[in-house]
Each structure stands twice: as structure tokens, then as C-alpha cells.
FIPANU-13615 format. One line per 10 residues: number of its first residue (from 1); their letters; for each residue x, y, z of C-alpha. Coordinates in nm, 4 decimals. Layout:
BEGIN
NUM) a) X Y Z ~ ...
//
This chain:
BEGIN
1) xxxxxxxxxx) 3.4930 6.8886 -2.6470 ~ 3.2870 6.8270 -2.3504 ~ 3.3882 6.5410 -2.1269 ~ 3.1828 6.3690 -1.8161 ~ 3.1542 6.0350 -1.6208 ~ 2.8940 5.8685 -1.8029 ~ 2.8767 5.5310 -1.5805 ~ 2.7977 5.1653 -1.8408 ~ 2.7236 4.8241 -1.6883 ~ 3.0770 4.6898 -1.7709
11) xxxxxxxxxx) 3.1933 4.3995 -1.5701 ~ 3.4798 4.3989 -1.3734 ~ 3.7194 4.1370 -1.5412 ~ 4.0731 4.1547 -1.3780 ~ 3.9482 4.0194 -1.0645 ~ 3.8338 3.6913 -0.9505 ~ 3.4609 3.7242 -1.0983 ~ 3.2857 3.4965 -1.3446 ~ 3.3984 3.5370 -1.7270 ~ 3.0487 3.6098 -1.9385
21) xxxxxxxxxx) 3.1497 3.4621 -2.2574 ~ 3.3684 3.3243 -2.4882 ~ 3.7266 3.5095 -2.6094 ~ 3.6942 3.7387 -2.8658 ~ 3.8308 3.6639 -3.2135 ~ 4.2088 3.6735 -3.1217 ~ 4.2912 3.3195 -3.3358 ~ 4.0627 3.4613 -3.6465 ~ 4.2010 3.8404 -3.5919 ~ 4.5636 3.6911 -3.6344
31) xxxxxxxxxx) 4.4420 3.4397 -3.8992 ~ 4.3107 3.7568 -4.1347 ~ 4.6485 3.8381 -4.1564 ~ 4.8682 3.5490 -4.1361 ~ 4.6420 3.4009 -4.4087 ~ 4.6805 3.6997 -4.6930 ~ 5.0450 3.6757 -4.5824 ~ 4.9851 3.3323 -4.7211 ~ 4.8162 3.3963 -5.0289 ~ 5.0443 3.6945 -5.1199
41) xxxxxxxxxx) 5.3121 3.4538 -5.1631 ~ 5.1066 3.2442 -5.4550 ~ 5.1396 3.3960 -5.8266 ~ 4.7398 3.3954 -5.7826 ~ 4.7988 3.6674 -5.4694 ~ 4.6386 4.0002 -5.6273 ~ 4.3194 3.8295 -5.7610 ~ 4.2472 3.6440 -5.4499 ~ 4.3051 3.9227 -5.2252 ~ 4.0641 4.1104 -5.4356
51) xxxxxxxxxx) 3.8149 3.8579 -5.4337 ~ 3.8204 3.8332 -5.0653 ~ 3.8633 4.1881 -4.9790 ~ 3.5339 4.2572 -5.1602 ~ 3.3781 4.0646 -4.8534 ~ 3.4831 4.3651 -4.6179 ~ 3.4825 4.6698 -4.8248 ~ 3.0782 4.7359 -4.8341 ~ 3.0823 4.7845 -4.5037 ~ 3.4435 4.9446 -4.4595
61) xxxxxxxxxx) 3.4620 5.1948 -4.2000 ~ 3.6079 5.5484 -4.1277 ~ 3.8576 5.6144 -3.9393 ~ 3.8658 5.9888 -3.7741 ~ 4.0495 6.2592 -3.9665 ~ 4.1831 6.0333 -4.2423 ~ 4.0958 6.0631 -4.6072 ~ 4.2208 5.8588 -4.8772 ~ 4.3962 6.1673 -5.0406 ~ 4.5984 6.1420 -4.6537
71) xxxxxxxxxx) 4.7054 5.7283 -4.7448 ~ 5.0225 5.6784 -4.9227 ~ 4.9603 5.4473 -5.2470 ~ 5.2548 5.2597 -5.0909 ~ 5.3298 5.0694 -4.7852 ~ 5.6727 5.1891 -4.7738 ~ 5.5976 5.5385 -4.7449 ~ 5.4770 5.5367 -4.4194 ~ 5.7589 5.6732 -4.2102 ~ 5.8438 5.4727 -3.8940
81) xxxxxxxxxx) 5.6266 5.1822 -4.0188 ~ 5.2720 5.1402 -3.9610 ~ 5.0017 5.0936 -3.6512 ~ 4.7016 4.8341 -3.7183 ~ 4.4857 4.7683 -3.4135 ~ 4.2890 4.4685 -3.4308 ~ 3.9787 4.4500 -3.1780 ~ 3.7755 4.1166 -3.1051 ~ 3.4148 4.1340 -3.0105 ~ 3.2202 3.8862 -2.8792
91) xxxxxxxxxx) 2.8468 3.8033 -3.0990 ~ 2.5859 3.5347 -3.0483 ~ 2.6244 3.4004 -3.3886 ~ 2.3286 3.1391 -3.4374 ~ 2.5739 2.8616 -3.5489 ~ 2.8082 2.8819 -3.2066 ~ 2.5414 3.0082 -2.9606 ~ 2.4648 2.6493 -2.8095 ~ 2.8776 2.6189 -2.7363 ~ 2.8617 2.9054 -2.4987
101) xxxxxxxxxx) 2.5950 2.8068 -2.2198 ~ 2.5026 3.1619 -2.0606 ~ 2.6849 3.4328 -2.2600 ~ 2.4619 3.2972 -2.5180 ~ 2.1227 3.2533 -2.3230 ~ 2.1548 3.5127 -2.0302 ~ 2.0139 3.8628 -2.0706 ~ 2.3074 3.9773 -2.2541 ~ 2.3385 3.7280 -2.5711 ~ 2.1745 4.0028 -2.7833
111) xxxxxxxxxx) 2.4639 4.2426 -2.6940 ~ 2.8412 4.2591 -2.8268 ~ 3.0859 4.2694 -2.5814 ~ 3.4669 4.3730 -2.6859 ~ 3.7440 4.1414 -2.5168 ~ 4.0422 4.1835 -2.6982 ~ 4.2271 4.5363 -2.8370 ~ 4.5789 4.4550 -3.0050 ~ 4.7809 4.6960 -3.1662 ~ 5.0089 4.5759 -3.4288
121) xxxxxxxxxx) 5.3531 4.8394 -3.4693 ~ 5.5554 4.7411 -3.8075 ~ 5.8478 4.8978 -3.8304 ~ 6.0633 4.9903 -4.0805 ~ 6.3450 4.7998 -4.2383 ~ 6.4459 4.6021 -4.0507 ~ 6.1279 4.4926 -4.0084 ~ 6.0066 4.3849 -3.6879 ~ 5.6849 4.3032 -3.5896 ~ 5.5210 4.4289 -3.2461
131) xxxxxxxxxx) 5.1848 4.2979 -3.1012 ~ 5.0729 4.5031 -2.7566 ~ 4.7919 4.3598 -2.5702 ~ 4.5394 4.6002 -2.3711 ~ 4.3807 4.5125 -2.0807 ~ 4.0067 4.5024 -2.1981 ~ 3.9432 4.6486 -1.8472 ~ 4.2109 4.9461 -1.8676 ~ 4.0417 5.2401 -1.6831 ~ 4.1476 5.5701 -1.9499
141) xxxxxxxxxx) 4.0141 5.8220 -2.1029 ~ 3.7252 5.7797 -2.4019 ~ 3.7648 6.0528 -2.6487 ~ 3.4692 6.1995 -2.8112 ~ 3.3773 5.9490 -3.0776 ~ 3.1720 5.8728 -3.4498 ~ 3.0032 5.5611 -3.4621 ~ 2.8997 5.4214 -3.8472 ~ 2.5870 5.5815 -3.8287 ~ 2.6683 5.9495 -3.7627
151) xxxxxxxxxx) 2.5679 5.9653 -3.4113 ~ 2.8687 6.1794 -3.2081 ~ 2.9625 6.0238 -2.8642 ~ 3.0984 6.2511 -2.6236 ~ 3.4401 6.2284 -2.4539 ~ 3.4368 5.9956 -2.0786 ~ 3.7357 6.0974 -1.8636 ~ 3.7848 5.7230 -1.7604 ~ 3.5987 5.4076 -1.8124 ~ 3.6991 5.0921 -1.9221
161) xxxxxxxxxx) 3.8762 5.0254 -2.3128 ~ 3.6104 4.8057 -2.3875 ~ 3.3810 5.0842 -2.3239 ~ 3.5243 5.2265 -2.6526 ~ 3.3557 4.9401 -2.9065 ~ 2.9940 4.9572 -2.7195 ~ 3.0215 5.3481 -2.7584 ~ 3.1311 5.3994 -3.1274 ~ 3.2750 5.0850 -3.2735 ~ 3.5660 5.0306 -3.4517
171) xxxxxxxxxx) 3.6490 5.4303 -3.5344 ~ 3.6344 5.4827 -3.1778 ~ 3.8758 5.1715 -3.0541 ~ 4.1201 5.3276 -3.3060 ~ 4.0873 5.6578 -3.1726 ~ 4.1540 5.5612 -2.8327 ~ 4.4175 5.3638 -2.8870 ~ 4.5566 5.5940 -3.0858 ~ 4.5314 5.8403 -2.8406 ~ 4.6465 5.6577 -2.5181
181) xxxxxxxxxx) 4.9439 5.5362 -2.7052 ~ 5.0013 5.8750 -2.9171 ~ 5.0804 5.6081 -3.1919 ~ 4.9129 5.6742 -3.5632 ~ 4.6512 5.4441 -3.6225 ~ 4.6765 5.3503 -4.0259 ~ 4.4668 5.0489 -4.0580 ~ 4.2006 4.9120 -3.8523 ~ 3.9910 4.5625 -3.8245 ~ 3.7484 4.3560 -3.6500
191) xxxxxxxxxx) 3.5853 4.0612 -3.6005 ~ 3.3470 3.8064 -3.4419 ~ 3.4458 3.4561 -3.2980 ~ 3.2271 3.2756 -3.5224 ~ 3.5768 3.1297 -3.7321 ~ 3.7904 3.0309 -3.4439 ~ 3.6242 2.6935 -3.4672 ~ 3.6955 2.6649 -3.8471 ~ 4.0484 2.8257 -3.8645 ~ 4.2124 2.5584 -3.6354
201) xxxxxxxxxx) 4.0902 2.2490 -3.7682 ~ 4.1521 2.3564 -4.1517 ~ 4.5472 2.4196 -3.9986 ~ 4.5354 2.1305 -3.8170 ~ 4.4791 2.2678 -3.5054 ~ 4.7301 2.4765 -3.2602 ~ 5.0227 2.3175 -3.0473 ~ 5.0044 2.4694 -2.6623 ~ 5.2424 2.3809 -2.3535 ~ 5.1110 2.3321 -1.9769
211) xxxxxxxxxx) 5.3638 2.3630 -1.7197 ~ 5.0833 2.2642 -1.4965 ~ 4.7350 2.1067 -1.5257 ~ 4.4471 2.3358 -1.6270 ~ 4.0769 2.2319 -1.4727 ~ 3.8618 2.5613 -1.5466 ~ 3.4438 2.5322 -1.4439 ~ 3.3842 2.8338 -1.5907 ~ 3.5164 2.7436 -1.9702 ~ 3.4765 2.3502 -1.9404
221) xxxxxxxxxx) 3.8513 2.3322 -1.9933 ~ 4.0226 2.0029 -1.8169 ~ 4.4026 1.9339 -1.9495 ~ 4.7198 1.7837 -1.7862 ~ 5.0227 1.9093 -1.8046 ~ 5.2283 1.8649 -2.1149 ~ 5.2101 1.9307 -2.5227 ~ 4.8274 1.9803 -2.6495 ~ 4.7023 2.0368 -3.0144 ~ 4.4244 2.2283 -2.9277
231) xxxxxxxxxx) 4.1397 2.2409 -3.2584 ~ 3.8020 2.3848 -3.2842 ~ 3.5918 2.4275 -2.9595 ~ 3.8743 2.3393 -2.6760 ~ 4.0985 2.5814 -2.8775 ~ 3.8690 2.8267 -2.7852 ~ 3.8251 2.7288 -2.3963 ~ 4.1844 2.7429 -2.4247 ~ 4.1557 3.0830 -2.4838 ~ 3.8549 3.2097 -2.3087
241) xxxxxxxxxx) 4.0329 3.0219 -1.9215 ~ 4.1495 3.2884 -1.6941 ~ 4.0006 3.0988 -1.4267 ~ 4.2636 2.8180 -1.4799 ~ 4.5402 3.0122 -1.5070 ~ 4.7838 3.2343 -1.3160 ~ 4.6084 3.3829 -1.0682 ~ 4.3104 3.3783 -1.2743 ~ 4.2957 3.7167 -1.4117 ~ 4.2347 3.8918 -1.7777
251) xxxxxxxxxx) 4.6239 3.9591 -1.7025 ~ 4.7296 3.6788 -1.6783 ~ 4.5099 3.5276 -1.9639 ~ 4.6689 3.7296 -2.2049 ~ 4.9797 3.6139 -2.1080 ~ 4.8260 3.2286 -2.1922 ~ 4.6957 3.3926 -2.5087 ~ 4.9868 3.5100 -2.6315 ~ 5.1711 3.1752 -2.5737 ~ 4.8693 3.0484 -2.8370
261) xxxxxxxxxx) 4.9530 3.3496 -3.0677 ~ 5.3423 3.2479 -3.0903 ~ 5.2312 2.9072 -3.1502 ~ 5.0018 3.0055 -3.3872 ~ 5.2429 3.2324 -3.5974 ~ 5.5014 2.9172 -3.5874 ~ 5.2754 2.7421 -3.7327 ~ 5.1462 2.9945 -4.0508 ~ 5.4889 3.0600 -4.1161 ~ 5.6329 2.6920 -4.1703
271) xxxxxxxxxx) 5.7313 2.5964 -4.4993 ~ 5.4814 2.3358 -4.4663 ~ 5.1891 2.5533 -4.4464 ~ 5.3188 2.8065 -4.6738 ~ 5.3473 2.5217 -4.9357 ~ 5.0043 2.4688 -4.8976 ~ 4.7640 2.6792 -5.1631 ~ 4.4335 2.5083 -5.0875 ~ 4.5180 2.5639 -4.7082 ~ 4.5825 2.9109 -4.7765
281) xxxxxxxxxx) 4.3168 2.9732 -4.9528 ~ 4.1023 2.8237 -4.7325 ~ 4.2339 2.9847 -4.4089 ~ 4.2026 3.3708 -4.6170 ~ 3.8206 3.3181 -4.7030 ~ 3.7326 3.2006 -4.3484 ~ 3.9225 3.4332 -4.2189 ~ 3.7937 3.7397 -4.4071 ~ 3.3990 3.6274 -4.3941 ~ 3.3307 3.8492 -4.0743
291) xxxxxxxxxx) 3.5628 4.1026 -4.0949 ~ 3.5198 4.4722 -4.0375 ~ 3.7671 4.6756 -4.1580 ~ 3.8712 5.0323 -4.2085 ~ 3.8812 5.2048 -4.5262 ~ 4.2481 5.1789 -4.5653 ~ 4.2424 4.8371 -4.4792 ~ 3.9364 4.7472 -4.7608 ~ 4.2158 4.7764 -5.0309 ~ 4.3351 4.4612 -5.2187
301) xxxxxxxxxx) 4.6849 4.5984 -5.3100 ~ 4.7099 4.7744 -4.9625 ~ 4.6551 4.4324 -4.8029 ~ 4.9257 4.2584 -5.0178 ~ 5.2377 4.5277 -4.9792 ~ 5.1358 4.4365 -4.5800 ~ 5.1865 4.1002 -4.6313 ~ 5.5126 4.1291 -4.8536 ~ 5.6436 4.3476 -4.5663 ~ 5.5739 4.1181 -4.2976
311) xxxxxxxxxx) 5.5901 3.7529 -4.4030 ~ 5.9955 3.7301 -4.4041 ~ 6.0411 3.8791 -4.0484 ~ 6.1856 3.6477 -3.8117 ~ 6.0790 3.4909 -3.5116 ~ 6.2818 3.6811 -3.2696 ~ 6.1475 4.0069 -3.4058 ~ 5.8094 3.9204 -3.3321 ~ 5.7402 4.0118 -2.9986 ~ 5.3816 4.0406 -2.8024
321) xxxxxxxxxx) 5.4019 4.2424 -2.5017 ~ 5.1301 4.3531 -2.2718 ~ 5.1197 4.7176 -2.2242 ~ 5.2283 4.8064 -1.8817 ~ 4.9532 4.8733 -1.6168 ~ 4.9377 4.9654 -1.2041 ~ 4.6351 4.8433 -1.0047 ~ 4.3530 5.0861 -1.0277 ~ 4.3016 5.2719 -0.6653 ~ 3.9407 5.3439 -0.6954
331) xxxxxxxxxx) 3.8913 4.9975 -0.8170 ~ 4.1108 4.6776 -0.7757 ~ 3.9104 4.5043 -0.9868 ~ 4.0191 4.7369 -1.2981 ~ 4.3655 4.8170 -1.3679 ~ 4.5535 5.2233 -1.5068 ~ 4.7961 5.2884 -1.7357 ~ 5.2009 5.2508 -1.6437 ~ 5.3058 5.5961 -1.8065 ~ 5.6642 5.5527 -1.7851
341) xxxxxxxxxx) 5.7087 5.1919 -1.8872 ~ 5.4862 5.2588 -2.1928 ~ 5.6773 5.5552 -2.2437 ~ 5.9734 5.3005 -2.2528 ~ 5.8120 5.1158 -2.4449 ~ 5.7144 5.3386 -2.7415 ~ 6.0678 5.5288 -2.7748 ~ 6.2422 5.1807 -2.8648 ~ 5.9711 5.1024 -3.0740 ~ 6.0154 5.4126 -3.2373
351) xxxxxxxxxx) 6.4342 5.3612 -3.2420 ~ 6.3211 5.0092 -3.4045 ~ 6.5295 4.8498 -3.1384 ~ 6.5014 4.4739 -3.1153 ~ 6.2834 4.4278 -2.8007 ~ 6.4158 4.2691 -2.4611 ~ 6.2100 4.1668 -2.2171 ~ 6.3539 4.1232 -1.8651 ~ 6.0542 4.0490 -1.6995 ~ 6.0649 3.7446 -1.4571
361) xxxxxxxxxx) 5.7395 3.5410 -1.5033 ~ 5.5913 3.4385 -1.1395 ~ 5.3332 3.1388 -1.0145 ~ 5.0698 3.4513 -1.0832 ~ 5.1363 3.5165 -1.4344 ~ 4.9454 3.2935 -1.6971 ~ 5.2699 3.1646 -1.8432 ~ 5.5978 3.0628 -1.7841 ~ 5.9207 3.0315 -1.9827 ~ 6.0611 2.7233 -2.1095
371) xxxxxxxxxx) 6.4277 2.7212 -2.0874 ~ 6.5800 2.6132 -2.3921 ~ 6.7354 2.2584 -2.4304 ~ 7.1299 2.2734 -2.4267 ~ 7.2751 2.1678 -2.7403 ~ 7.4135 1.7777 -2.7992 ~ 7.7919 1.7321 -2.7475 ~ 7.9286 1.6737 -3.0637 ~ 7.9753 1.2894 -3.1606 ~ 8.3193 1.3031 -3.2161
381) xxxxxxxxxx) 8.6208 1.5471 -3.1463 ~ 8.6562 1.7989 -3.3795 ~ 8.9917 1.7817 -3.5584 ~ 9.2840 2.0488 -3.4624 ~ 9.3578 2.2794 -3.7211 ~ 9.6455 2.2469 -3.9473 ~ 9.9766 2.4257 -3.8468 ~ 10.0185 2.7449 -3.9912 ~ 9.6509 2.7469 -4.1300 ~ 9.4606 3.0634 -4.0718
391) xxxxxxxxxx) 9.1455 3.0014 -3.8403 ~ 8.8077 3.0616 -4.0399 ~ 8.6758 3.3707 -3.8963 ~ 8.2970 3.3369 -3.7206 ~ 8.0616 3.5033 -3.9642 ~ 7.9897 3.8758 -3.9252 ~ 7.6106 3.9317 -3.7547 ~ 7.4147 4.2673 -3.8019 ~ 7.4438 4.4858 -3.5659 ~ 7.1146 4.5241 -3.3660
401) xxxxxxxxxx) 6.9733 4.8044 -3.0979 ~ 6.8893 4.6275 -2.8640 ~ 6.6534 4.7564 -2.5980 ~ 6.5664 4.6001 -2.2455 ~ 6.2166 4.7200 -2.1345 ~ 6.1528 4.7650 -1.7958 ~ 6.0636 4.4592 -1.5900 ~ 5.6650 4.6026 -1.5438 ~ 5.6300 4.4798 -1.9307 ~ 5.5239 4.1363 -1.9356
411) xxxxxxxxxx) 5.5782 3.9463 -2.3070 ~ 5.7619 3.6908 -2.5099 ~ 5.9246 3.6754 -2.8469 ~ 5.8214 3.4346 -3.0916 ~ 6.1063 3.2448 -3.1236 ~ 6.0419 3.1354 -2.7259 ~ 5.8756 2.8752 -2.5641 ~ 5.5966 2.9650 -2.3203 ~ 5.4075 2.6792 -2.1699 ~ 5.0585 2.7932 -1.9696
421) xxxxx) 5.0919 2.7976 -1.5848 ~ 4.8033 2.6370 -1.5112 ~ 4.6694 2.6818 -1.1608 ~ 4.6185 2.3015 -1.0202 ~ 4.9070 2.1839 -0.8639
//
């Protein structure tokens, strides 16, 4: 394999410069599967998945050195869980085009740009669910890569992530992932921004928290402080603002994305969604209309056993971290991997330890965390226990590894409360 510094045109996005366009797909990437988690749960779940799925499979794509002889028939087969990354691109879609002022109309509206990379680890049983964001401008290695049409890329020794799409699409965002992280990639997706619109006004739209007002030029997005349900086109400002947030990098809009995310999968998984079959199927066919998906992943019965395995996992053991970077010291506009955090990282993934995160959010993070409310005394005193009675013992609780991760790695559970820490004071 021969490797070299082939230079792109990529815009420096962790540092204070001008954001070109709109966030990629995160809402619709999550809705995909939060949706068929939905439908899997209705008696009608294998002949809508296999309705829907036939939307994505004509266009399926391979993933590099794996076969369908290599794919177990069964979800539960995979040892140590399962690895889906999820990558968001950003398209001029006609419909959208006029939301988005210049990403839209400049000289690069005819391009796709990749935003977001996720990376989606579910474990075994127990299962636990864990999202990793990466940095879209992450300065690593590009391995050498096969786009859809045949055409071999050759290897870069460092450029950008989002490099990876623009080079060889979705095989080749797997394949670095995959190789960064030294994580098997199973399943693969991705998708345009085209249903983020869509997705949160059939749902009702999305509840977000501002610790602190958020007034963003560059997005359009004004808010005060306080609880928002954010729907449609402000749902995606809220998403695309860096500017108003933190100290107004892609770091610390992840962080204010992944508030939206927990929100988000709150949401999906009430009973009062989940009760919903109209909703659900609603949310699944919008969701899987501009999907690109692996192979693996174009398989009705594959895509049900994922949702059976993740729908019942609870809130705490869904946590969304950001993988762990240094500033870059050629560039301090792009950002390097954090070795030995990540290293953390993987091994407690890998011990399917419940995830800890000790990191202490600052005023230049995009979030910060909302203590919880102290419980209400109780109304009246409780009543002393007969004499001679034997105390009720406290209920057993499973025993749990728990892991802290180093402070470096920035993240929240779902079961917390972020609130965006907007950057007007």
C-alpha cells in the first residue's frame, strides 16, 4: 500500500471560522434506528421492515473484506456485540436548498460535504448502548480505499475524517473508523439532511435546555434561556450553531448535539410514542427514504434482531461520548487523536463496563450538566417498625463494572440532563 500527502480543500472547522452549511443528518441517522426499534415492537414488524428496507438495498454498499458467507444469520452471534457507524453528509436537496442561504448557492452547493461520523458499540448482554462522536476535523490517517464504482483510492498519512466520505464514501468512513478505533465495523449507514425537517414535526418536535441564551448569525438561531421544543427548520439551526455555543467550536457543538440526541432517544422510547403505530410507521418510512446502507445492514430480519436487542436498554446505559482528542500542532484549527484515553476508552467497552464519565463540563464546552432536583420530604413521618419485627431488607441490585474514563472524554448518559451553554451572557 502506497501512502502520500495528497492535500483537499477541506475547511478548517474547530476554530472560530464560518460554518458552510447545515448539520448533517444526525436527527434522521438516529431516527433510522430508533424508528425500526419502533416498528419491531408491532406484530406487523417483519413485513414493514421489509417493505422499507427495499428502499436501501438497490443501492446497498460493500463494506471491505466482508462477504455475506463472513455475517452471522444472527445478531447474537457476534461476540462482544456489534459496531455500526453512522455518517451524515450534507446534499443540496432541491426541496431544502432555499433554507440554507450560501451552502446552498455558493460554489460548493453541487458538492457533499460529511459533518458527522458516529460509531454505535452494542454490547453484549447486558446490553448497553455506546454512541462516540468524531471530530469531523480529526487529522488521522486515510487508508487506501474502494469507492461504489471500483475506482481504488490510495492511503493519506493524515488529513481530515471527513476527507474519508469525499474520497470513497461510505466503505471508506467504515474503514477508517474501523481502523483508528481497531473496532469491527459490522453494519454501516448514511444519509442526507433532507428528513430532519419531517422527523421532528411528525414526533412532535424535540425538547432542548439553555443554560444560557443562544443568538447565532451564522445559523439564524435566536433563543433565551430555558426549555425549547425545537421542530422542523430551528431544530436544525439548533443543530448546525457552533457559533452560539461554548466557545464556538465543532467540539463543543457536539457536545450541544448530543444533549439533542438524549432528548431525542427520551422521547422514541416513551410509552407514549411506542404506543403509537401510525407514528411509527411514519417516522420508519421517512426515515429510511435516503438512506445508504451497507450490505449487512440492507437485511429486513438483520434490522429487526437490532432493534429487539436494543429497544429495552436503559437510559443510563446509553451513553454518547466524544472520542478523546489533543490540539493538532501543525494546525490549531484541526484537532489529533488522544491514544491513551481512547485506549481507555475501548478496553471498558470491551469489559462491557457501565461507562462513567468524570469529566467536569467548563463555560467552553457546548453543554452543561443539570444537577438533579433533590427528592420531596415525605408528607408525613413514616411509622416505626413494630417491636420484634424483622426490617424488610432493601432489594438486591445487579452488580455492575463500573468504569470511570479519564477526564479528557467529554459525554453524558441518557438518563442526564444537559442543557446547551449558550454563549450570550
Amino acid at each position: 500500500m502506497t501512502e502520500n500527502t495528497r492535500r483537499r480543500a477541506t475547511i478548517a472547522r474547530h476554530g472560530q471560522l464560518r460554518t458552510p452549511g447545515p448539520l448533517s443528518q444526525l436527527l434522521k441517522f438516529l431516527a433510522i434506528g430508533l424508528a425500526v426499534v419502533m416498528v419491531s415492537g408491532v406484530s406487523v414488524a417483519a413485513y414493514v421492515v421489509y417493505d422499507l428496507s427495499s428502499m436501501v438495498s438497490a443501492d446497498a454498499v460493500e463494506l471491505e473484506g466482508q462477504t455475506a458467507e463472513d455475517l452471522p444469520p444472527d445478531i447474537g452471534e457476534y461476540k462482544g456485540g456489534f459496531n455500526l457507524v453512522l455518517t451524515g453528509v450534507d446534499t443540496c436537496e432541491e426541496e431544502y436548498a432555499s433554507l440554507f442561504g450560501d451552502r446552498c448557492s455558493g460554489g460548493d452547493s453541487e458538492g457533499t460535504l460529511n459533518d458527522v461520523n458516529l460509531l454505535v458499540h452494542v454490547s453484549e448482554e447486558p446490553r448497553r448502548i455506546t454512541v462516540v462522536s468524531f471530530p469531523r476535523d480529526l487529522m488521522i490517517p486515510i487508508p487506501e480505499c474502494t469507492d461504489e464504482n471500483g475506482k481504488v483510492h490510495s492511503a493519506m498519512s493524515k488529513q481530515p475524517l471527513n476527507v474519508a466520505y469525499g474520497d470513497g464514501g461510505l466503505n471508506c468512513v467504515a474503514k477508517t473508523i474501523s481502523n483508528l478505533t481497531e473496532q469491527e465495523v459490522q453494519f454501516a449507514a448514511s444519509v442526507t439532511f433532507g428528513g430532519v425537517i419531517e422527523i421532528t414535526n411528525a414526533i412532535g418536535g424535540v425538547d432542548v435546555c439553555l443554560a444560557n441564551p443562544i443568538r447565532d448569525r451564522y445559523t439564524g438561531l435566536d433563543m433565551a434561556a430555558g426549555t425549547h421544543t425545537v421542530q422542523g427548520l430551528q431544530a436544525l439551526q439548533f443543530l448546525r450553531t457552533r457559533h452560539g455555543v461554548g466557545d464556538g467550536s465543532d467540539l463543543g457543538r457536539i457536545g450541544n448535539q448530543q444533549q439533542y440526541m438524549s432528548s431525542l432517544v427520551r422521547k422514541l422510547i416513551s410509552g407514549e410514542t411506542l404506543g403509537n403505530v401510525p407514528l411509527m410507521l411514519k417516522l420508519a418510512n421517512t426515515g429510511l427514504s435516503n438512506v445508504e446502507a451497507s450490505t449487512s445492514l440492507a437485511d429486513p430480519m438483520k434490522i429487526v434482531q437490532i432493534a429487539l436487542a436494543v429497544k429495552s436498554v436503559p437510559f443510563e446505559d446509553i451513553v454518547f461520548v466524544q472520542y478523546p482528542t489533543n490540539s493538532d500542532p501543525a494546525n490549531p484549527n484541526k484537532v489529533v487523536p488522544n491514544y491513551n484515553a481512547a485506549d481507555q476508552l475501548w478496553a471498558a467497552i470491551a469489559e462491557n463496563a457501565q461507562l462513567q464519565i468524570t469529566h467536569e463540563n467548563t463555560s467552553n464546552d457546548g453543554v452543561v450538566v443539570q444537577e438533579p432536583t433533590a427528592p420531596a420530604a415525605p408528607a408525613a413521618e413514616e411509622t416505626a417498625p413494630t417491636e420484634g419485627a424483622e426490617a424488610t431488607p432493601a432489594p438486591e441490585e445487579t452488580p455492575n463494572t463500573v468504569v470511570a474514563l479519564p477526564n479528557s472524554i467529554k459525554g453524558n448518559s441518557a438518563a442526564q440532563q444537559t442543557c446547551s451553554n449558550g454563549n450570550v451572557r
